[in-house]
C-alpha positions, 0 to 999 in steps of 0.5 A: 121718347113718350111722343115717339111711342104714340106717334108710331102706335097711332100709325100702327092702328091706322095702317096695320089695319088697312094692309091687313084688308088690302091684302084680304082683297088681294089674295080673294079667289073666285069662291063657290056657293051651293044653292040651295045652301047644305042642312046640316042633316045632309053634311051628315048624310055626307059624311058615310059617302065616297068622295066621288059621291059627295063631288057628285051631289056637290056638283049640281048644286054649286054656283061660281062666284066672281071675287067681288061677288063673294067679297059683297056676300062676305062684308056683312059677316062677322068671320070676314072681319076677325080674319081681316083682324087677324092678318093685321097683327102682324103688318101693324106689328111691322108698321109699329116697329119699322117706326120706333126704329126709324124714329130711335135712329133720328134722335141718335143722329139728332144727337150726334150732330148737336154740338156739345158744350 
């Protein structure tokens, strides 16, 4: 049962993970960036405009990004990679569980088909 246990915690750490990015990839959607970037004196200053007002400002000085355009300026971050974390918790919990099961239903069968003496 021991060998069960770590066989399905080490798949659970190398595949959690790995659906996690791949899913951050996947959902990705084109991202704005403003050039030159926002102080936060303006954000300030934003914040006692209408909303037209803000678009307004806003909208001079967006810049669309392509997917793997704002993928490449993401990486570098530490906020891109403990969002990948955390929408790994659940496939690896998943992953973790899905093979405890499959491995307890295995022995169970194994078990069964022993002949008794």
């Amino acid at each position: 049962m021991k060998a069960l246990f770590f066989r399905s915690l080490i798949a659970a750490i190398l595949l959690g993970p790995a659906v996690g990015f791949v899913s951050e990839l996947v959902s990705l959607r084109n991202g704005i960036t403003f050039h030159p970037a926002l102080s936060d004196a303006e954000r300030h200053q934003m914040g006692n405009l209408t909303e037209n007002q803000m678009e307004a400002i806003l909208s001079k000085r967006t810049i669309k990004m392509t997917r793997w355009e704002w993928l490449r300026d993401s990486i570098p971050y530490s906020y891109y990679w403990k969002q990948v974390a955390f929408n790994a918790i659940v496939p690896s919990s998943g992953v973790f569980l899905g093979c405890v099961w499959v491995g307890w239903m295995e022995l169970r069968r194994v078990k069964r088909l022993q002949p008794t003496t």
